[in-house]
ModelCIF file with pLDDT and N, C-alpha, C, O atoms, coordinates in Angstrom:
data_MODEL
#
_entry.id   MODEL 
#
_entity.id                         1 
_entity.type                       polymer 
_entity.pdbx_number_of_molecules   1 
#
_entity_poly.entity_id                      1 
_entity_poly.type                           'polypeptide(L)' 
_entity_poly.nstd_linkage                   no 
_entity_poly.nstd_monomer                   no 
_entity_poly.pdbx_seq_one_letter_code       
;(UNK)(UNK)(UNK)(UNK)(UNK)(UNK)(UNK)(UNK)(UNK)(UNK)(UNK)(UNK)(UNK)(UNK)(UNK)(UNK)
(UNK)(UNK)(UNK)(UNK)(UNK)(UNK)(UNK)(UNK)(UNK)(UNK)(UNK)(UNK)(UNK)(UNK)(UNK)(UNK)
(UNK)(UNK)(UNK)(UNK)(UNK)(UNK)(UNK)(UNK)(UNK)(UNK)(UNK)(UNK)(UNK)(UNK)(UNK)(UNK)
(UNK)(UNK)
;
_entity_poly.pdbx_seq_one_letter_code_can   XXXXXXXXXXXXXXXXXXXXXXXXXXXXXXXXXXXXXXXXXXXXXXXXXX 
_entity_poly.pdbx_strand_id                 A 
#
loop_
_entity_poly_seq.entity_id 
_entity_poly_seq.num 
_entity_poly_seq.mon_id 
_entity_poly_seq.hetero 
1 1  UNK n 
1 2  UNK n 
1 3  UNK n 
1 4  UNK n 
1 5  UNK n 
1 6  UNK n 
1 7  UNK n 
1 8  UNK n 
1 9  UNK n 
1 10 UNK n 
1 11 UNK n 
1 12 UNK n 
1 13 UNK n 
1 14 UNK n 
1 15 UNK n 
1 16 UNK n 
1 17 UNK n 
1 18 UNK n 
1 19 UNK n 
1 20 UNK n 
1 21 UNK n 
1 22 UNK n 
1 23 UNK n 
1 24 UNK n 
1 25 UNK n 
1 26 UNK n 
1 27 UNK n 
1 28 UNK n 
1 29 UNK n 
1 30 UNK n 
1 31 UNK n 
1 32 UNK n 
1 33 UNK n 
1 34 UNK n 
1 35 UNK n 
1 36 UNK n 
1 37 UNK n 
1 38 UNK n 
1 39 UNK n 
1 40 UNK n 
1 41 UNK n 
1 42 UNK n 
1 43 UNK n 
1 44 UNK n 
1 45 UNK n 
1 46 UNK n 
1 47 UNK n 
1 48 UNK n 
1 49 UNK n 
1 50 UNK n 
#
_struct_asym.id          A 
_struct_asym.entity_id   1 
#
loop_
_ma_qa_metric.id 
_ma_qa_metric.mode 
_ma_qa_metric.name 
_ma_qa_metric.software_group_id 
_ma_qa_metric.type 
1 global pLDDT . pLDDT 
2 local  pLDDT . pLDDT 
#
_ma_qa_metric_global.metric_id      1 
_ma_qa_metric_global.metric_value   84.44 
_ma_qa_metric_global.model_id       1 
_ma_qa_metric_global.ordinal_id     1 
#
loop_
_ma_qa_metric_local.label_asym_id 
_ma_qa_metric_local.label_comp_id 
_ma_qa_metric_local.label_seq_id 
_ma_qa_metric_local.metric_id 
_ma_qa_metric_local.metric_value 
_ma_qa_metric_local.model_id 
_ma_qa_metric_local.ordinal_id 
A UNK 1  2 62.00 1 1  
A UNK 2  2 71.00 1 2  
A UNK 3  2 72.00 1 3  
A UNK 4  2 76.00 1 4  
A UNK 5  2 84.00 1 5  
A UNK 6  2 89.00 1 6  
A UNK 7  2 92.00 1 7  
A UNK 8  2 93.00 1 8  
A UNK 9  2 95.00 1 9  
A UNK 10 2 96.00 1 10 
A UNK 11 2 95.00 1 11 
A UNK 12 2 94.00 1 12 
A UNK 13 2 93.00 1 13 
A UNK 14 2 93.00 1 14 
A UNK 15 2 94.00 1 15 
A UNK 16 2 95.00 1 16 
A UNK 17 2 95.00 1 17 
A UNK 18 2 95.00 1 18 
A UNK 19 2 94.00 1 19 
A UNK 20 2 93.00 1 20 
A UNK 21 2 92.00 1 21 
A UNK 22 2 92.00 1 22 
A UNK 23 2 92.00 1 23 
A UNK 24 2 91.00 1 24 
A UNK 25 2 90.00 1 25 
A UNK 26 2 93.00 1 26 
A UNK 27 2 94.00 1 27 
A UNK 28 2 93.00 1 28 
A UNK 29 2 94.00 1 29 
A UNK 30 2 94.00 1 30 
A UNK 31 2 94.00 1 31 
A UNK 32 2 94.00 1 32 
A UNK 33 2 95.00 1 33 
A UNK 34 2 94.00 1 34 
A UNK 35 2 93.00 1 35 
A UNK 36 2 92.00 1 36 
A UNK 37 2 93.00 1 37 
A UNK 38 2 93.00 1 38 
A UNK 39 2 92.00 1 39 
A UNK 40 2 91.00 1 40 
A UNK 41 2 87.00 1 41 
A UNK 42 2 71.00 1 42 
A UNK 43 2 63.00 1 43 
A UNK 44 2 61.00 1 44 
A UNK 45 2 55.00 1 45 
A UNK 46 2 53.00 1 46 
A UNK 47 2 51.00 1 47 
A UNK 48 2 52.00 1 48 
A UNK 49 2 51.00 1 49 
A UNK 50 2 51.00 1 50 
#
loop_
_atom_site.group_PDB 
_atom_site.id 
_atom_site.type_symbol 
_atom_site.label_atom_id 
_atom_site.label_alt_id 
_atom_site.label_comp_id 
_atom_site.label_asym_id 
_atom_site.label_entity_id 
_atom_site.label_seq_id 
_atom_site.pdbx_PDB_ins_code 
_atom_site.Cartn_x 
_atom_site.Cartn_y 
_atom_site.Cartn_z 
_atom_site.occupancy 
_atom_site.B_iso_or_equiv 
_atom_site.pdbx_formal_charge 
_atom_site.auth_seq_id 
_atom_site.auth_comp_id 
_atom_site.auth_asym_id 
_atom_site.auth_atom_id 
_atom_site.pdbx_PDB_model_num 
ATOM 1   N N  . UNK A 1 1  ? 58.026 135.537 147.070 1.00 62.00 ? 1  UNK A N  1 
ATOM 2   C CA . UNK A 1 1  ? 58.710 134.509 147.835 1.00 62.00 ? 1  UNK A CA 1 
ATOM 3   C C  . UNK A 1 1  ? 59.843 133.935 146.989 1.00 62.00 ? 1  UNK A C  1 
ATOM 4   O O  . UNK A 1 1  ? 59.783 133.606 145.804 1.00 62.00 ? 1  UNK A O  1 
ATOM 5   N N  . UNK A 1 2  ? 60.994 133.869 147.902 1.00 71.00 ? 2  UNK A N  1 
ATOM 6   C CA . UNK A 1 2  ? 62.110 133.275 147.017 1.00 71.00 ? 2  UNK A CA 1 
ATOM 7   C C  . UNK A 1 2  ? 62.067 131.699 146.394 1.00 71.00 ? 2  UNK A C  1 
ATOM 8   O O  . UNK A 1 2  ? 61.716 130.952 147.307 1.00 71.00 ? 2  UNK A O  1 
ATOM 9   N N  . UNK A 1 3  ? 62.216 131.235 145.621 1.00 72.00 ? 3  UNK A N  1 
ATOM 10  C CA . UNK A 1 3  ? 62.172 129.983 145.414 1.00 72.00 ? 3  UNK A CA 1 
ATOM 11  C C  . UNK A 1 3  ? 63.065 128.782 147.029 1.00 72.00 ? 3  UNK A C  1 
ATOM 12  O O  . UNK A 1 3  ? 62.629 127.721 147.475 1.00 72.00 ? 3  UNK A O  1 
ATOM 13  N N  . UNK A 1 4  ? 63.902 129.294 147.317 1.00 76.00 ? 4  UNK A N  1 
ATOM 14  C CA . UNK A 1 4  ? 64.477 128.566 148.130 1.00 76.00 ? 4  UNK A CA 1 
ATOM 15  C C  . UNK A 1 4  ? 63.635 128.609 149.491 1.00 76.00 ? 4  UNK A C  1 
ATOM 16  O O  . UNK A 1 4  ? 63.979 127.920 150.451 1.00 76.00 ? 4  UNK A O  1 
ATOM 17  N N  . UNK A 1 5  ? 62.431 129.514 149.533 1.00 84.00 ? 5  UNK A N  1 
ATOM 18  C CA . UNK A 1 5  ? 62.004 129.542 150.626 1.00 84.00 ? 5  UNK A CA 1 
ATOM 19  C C  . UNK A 1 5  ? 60.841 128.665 150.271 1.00 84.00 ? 5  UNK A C  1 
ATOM 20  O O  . UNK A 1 5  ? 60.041 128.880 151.182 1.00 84.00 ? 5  UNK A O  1 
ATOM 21  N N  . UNK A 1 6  ? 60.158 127.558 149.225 1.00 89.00 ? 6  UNK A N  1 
ATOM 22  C CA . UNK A 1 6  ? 58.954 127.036 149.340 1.00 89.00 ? 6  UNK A CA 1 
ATOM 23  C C  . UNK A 1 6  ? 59.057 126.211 149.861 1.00 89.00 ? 6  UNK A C  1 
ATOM 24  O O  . UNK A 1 6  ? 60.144 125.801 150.270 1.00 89.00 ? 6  UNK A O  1 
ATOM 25  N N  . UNK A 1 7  ? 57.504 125.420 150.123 1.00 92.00 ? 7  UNK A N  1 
ATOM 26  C CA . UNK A 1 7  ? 57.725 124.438 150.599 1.00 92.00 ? 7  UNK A CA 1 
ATOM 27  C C  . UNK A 1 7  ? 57.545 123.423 150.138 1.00 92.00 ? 7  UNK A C  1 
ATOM 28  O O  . UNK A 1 7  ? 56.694 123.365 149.250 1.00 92.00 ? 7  UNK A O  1 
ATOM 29  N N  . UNK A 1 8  ? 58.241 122.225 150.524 1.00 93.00 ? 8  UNK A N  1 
ATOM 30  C CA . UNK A 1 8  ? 58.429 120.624 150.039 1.00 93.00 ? 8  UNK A CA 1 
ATOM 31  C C  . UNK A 1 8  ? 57.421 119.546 150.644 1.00 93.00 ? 8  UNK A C  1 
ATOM 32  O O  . UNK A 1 8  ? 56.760 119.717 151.668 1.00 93.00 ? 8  UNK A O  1 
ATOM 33  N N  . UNK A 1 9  ? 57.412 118.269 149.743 1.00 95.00 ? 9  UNK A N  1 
ATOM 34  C CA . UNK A 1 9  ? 57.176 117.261 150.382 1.00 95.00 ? 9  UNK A CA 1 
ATOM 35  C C  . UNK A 1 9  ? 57.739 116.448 149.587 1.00 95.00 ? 9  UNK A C  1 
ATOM 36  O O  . UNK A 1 9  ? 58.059 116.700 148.426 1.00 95.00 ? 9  UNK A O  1 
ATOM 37  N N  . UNK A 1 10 ? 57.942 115.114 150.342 1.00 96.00 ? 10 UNK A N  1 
ATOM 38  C CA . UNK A 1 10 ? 58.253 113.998 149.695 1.00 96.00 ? 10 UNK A CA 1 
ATOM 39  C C  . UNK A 1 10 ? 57.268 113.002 148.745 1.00 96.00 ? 10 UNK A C  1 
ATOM 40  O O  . UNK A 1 10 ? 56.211 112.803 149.345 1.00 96.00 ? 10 UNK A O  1 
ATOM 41  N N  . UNK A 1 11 ? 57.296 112.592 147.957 1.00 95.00 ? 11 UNK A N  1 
ATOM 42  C CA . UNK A 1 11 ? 56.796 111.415 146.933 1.00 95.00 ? 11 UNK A CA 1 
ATOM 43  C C  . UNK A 1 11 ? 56.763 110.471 147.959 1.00 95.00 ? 11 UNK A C  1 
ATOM 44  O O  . UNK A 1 11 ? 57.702 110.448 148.756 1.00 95.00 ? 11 UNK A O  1 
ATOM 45  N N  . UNK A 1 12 ? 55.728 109.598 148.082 1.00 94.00 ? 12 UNK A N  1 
ATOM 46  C CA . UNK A 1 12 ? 55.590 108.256 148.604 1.00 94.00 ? 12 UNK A CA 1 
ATOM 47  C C  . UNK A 1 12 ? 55.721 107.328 147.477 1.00 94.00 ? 12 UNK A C  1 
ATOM 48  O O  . UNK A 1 12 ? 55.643 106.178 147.908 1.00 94.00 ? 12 UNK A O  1 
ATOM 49  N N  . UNK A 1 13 ? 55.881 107.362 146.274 1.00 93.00 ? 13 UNK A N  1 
ATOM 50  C CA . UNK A 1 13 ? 56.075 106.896 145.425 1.00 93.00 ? 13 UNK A CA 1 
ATOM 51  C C  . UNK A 1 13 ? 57.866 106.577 144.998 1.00 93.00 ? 13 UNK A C  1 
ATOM 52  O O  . UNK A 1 13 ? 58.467 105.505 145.069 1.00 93.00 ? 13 UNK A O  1 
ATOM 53  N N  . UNK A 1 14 ? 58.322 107.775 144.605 1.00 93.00 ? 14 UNK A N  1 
ATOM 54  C CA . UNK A 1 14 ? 59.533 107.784 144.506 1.00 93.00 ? 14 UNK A CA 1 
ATOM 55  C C  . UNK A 1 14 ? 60.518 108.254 145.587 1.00 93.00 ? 14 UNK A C  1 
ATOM 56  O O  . UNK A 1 14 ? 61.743 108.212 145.471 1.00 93.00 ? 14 UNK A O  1 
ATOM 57  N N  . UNK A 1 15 ? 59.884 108.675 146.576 1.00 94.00 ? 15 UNK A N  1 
ATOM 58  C CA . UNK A 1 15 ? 60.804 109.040 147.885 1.00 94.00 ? 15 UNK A CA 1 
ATOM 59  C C  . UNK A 1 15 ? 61.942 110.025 147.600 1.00 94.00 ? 15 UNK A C  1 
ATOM 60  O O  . UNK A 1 15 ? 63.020 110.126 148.185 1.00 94.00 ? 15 UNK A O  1 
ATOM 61  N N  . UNK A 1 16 ? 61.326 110.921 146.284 1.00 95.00 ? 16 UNK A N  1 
ATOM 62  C CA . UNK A 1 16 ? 62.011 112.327 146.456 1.00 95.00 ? 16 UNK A CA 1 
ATOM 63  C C  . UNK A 1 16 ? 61.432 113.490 146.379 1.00 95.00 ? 16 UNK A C  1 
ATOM 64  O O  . UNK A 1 16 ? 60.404 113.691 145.733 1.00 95.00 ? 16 UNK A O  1 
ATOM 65  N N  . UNK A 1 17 ? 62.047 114.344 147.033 1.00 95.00 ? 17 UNK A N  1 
ATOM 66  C CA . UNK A 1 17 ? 61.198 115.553 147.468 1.00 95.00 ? 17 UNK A CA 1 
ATOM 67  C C  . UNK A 1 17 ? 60.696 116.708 146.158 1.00 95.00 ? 17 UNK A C  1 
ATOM 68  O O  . UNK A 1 17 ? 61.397 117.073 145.214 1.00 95.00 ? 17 UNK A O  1 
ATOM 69  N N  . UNK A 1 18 ? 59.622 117.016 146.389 1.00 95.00 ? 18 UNK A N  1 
ATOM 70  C CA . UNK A 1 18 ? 59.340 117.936 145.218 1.00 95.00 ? 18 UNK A CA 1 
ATOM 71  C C  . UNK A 1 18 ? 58.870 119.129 145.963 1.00 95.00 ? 18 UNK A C  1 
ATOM 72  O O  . UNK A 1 18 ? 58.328 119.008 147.062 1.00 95.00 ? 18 UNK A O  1 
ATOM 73  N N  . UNK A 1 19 ? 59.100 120.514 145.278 1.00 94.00 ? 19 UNK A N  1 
ATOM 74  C CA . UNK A 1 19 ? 58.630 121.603 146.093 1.00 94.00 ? 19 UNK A CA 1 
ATOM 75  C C  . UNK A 1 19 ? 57.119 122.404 145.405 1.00 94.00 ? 19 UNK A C  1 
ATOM 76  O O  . UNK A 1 19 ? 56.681 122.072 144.304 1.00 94.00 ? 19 UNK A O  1 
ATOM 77  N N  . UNK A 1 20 ? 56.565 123.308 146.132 1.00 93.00 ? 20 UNK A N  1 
ATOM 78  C CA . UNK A 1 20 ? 55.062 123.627 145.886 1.00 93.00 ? 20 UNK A CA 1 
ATOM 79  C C  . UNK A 1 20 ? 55.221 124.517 144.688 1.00 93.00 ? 20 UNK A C  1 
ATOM 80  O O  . UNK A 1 20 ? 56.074 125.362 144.415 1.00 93.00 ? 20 UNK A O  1 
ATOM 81  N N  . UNK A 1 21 ? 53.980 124.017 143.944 1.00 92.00 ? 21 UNK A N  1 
ATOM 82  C CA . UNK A 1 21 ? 53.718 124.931 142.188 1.00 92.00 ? 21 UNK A CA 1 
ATOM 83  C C  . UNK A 1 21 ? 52.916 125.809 142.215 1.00 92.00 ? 21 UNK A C  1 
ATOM 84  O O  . UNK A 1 21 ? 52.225 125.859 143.232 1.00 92.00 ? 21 UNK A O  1 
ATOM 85  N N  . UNK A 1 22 ? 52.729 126.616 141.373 1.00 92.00 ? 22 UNK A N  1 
ATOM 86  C CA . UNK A 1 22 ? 51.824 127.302 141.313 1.00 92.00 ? 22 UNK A CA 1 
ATOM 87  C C  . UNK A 1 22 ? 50.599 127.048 140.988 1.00 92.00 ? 22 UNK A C  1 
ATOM 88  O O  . UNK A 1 22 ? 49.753 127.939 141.070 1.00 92.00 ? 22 UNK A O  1 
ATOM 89  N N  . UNK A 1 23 ? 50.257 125.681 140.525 1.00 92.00 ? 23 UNK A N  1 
ATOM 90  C CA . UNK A 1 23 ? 49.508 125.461 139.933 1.00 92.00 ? 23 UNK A CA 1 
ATOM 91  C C  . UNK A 1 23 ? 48.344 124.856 141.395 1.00 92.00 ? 23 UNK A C  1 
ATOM 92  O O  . UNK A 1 23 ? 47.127 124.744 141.545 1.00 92.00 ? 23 UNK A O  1 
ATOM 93  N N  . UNK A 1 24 ? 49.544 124.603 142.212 1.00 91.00 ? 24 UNK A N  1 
ATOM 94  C CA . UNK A 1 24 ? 48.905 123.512 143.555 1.00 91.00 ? 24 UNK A CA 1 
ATOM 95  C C  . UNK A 1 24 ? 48.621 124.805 144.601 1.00 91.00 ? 24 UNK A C  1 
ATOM 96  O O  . UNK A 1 24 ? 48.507 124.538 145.798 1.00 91.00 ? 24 UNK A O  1 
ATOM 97  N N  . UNK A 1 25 ? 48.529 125.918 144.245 1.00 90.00 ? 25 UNK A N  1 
ATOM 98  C CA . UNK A 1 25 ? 48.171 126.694 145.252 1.00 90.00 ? 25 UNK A CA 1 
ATOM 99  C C  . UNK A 1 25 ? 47.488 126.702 145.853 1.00 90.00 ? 25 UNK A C  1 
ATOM 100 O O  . UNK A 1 25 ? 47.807 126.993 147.006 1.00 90.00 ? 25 UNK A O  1 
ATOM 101 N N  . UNK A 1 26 ? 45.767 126.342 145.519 1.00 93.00 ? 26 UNK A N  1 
ATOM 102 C CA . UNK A 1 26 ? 44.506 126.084 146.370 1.00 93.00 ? 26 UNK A CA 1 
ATOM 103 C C  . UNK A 1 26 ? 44.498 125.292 146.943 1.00 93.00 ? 26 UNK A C  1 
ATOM 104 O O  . UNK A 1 26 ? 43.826 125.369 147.972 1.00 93.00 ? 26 UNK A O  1 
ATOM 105 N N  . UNK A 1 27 ? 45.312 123.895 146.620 1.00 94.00 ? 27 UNK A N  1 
ATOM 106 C CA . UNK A 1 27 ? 44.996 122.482 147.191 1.00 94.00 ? 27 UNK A CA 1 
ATOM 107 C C  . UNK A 1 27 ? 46.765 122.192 147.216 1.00 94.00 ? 27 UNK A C  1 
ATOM 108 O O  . UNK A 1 27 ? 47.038 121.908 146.050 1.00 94.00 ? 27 UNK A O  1 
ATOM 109 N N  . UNK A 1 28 ? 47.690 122.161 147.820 1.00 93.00 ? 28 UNK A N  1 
ATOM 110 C CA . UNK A 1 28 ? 48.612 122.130 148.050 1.00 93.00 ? 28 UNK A CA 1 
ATOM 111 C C  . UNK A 1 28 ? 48.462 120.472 149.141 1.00 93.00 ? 28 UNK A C  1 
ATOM 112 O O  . UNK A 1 28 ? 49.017 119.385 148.978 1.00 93.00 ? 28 UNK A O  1 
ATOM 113 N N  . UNK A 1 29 ? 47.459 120.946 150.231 1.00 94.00 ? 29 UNK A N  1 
ATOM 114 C CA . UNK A 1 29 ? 47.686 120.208 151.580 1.00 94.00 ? 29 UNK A CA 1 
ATOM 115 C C  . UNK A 1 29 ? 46.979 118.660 150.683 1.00 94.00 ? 29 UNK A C  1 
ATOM 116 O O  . UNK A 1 29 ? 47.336 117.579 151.152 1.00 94.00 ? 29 UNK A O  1 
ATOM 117 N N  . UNK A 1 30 ? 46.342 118.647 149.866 1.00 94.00 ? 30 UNK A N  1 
ATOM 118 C CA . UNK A 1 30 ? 45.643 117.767 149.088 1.00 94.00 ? 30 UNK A CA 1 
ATOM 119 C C  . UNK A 1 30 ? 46.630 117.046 147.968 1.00 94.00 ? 30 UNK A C  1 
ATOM 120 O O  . UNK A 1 30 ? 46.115 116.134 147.321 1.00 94.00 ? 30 UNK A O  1 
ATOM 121 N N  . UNK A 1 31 ? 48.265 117.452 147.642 1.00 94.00 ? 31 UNK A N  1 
ATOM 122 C CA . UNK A 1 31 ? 48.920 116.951 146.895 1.00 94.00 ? 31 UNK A CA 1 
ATOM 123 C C  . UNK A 1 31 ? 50.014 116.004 147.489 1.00 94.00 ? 31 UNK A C  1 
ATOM 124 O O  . UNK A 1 31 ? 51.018 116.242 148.161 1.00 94.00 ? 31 UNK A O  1 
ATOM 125 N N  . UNK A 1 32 ? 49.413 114.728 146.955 1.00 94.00 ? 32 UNK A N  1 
ATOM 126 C CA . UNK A 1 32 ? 50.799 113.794 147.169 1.00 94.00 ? 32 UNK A CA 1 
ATOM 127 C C  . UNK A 1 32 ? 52.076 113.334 146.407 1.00 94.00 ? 32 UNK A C  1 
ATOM 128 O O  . UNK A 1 32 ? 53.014 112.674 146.854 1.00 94.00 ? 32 UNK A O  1 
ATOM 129 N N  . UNK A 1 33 ? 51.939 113.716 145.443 1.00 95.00 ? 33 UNK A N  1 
ATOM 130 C CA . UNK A 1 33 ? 52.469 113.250 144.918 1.00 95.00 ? 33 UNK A CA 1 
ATOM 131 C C  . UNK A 1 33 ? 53.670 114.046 143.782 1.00 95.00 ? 33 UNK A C  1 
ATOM 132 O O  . UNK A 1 33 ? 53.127 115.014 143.250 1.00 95.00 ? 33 UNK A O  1 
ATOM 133 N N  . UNK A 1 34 ? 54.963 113.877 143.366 1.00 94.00 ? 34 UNK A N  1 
ATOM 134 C CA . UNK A 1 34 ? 55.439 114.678 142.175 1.00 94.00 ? 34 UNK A CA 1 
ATOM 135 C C  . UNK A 1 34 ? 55.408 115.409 141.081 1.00 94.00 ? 34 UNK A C  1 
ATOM 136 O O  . UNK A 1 34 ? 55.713 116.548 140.729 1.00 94.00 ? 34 UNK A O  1 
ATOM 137 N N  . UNK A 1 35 ? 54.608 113.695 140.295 1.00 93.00 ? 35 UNK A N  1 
ATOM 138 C CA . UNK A 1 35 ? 53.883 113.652 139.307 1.00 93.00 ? 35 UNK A CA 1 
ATOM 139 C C  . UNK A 1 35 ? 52.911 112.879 139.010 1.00 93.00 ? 35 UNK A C  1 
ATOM 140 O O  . UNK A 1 35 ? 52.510 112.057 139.833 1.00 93.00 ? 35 UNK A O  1 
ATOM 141 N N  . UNK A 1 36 ? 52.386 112.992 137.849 1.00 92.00 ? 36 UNK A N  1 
ATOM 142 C CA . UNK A 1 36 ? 51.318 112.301 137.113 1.00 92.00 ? 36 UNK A CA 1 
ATOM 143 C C  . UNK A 1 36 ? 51.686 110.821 136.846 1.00 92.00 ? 36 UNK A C  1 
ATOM 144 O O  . UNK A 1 36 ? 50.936 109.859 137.007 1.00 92.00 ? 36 UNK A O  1 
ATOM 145 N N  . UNK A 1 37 ? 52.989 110.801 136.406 1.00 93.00 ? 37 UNK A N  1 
ATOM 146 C CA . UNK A 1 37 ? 53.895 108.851 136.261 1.00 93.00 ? 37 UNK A CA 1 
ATOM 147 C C  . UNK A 1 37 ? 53.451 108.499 137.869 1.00 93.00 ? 37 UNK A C  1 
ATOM 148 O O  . UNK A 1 37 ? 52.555 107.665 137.999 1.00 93.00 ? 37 UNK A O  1 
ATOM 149 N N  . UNK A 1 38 ? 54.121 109.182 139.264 1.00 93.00 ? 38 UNK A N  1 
ATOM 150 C CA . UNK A 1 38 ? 54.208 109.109 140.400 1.00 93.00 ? 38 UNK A CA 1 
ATOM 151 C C  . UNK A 1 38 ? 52.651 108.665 140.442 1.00 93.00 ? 38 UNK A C  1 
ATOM 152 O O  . UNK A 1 38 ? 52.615 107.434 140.455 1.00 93.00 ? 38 UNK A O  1 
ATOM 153 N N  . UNK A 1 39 ? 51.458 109.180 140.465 1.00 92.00 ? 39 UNK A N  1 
ATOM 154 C CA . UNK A 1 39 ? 50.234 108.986 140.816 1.00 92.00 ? 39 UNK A CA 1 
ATOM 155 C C  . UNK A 1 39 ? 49.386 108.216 140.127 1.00 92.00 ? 39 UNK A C  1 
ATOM 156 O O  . UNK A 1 39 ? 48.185 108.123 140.381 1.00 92.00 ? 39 UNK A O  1 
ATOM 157 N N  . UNK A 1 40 ? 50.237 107.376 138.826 1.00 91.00 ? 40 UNK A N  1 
ATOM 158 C CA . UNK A 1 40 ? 49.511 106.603 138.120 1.00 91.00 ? 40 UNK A CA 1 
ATOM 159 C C  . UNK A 1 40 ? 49.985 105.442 138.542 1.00 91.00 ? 40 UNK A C  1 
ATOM 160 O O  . UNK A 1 40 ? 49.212 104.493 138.674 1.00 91.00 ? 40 UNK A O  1 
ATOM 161 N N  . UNK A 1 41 ? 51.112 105.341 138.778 1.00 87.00 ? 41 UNK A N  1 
ATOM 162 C CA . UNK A 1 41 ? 52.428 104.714 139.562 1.00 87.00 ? 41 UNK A CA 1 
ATOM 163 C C  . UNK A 1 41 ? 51.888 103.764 140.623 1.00 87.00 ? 41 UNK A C  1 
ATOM 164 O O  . UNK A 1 41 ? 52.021 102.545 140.507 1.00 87.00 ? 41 UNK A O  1 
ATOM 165 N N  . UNK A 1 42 ? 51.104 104.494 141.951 1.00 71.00 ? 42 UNK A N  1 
ATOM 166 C CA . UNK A 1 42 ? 50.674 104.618 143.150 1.00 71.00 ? 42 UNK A CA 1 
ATOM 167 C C  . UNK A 1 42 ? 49.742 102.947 143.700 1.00 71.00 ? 42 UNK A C  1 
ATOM 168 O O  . UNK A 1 42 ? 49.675 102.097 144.588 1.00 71.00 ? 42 UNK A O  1 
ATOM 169 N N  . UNK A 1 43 ? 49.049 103.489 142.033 1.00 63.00 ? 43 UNK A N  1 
ATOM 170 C CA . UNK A 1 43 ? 47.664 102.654 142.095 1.00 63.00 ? 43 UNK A CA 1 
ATOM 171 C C  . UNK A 1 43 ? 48.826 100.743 141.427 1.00 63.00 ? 43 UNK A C  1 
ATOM 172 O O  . UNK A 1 43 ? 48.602 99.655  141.959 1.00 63.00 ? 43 UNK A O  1 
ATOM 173 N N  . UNK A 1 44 ? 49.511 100.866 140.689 1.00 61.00 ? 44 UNK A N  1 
ATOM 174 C CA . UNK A 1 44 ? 50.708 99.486  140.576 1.00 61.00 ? 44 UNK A CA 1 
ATOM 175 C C  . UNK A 1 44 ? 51.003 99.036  141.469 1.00 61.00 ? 44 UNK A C  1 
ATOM 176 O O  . UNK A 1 44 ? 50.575 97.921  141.769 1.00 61.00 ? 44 UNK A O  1 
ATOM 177 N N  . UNK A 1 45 ? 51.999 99.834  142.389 1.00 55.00 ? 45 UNK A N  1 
ATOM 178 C CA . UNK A 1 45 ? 52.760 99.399  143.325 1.00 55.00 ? 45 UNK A CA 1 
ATOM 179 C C  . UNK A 1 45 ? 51.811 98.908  144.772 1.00 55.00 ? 45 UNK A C  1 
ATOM 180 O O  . UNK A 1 45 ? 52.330 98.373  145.751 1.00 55.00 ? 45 UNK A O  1 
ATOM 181 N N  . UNK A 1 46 ? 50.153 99.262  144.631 1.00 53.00 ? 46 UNK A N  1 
ATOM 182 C CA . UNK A 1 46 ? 49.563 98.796  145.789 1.00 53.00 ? 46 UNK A CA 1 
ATOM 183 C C  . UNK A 1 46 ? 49.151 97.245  145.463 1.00 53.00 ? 46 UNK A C  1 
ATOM 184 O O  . UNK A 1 46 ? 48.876 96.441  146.354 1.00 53.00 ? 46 UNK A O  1 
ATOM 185 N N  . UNK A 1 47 ? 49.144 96.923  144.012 1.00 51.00 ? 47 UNK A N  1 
ATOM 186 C CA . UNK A 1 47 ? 48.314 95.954  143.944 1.00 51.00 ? 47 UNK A CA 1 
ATOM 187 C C  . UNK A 1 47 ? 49.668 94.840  143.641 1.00 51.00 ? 47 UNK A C  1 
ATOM 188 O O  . UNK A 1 47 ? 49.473 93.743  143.116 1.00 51.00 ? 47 UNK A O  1 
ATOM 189 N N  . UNK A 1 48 ? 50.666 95.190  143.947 1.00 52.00 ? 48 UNK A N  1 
ATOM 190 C CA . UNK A 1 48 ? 52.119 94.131  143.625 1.00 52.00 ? 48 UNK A CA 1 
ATOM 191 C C  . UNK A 1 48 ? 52.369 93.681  145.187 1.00 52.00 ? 48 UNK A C  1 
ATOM 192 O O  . UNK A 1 48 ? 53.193 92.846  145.559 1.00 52.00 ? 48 UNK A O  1 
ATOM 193 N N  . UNK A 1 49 ? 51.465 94.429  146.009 1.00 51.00 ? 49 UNK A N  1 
ATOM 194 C CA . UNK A 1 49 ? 52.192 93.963  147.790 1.00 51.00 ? 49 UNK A CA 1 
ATOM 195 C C  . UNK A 1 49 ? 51.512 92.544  147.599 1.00 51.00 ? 49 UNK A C  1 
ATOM 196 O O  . UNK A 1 49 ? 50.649 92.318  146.750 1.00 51.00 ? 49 UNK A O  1 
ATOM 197 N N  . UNK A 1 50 ? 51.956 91.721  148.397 1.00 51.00 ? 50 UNK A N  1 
ATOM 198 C CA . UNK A 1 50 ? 51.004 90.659  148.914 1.00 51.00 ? 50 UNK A CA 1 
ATOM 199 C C  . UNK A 1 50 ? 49.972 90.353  150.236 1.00 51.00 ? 50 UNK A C  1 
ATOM 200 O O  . UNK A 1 50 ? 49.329 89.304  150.287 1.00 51.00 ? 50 UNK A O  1 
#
């Protein structure tokens, strides 16, 4: 598969798109997030709402 053909999702964190790894192959539909900053990130920004 060409790289330009994978597929993406967006960060709810940082609201930019990242595309699928190899590493996320089994659990792809199970990944939210970019990164590891992004998903440590996640758990901050819930407890700053009011």
């Amino acid at each position: 598969m060409k790289k330009e053909h994978l597929p993406t999702k967006i960060c709810p964190v940082c609201n930019r798109p990242f595309t699928w790894r190899k590493k996320w192959e089994k659990n792809w539909e199970n990944v939210k997030y970019c990164s590891k900053r992004c998903a440590s990130s996640k758990q901050k920004n819930t407890n700053d709402r009011p």
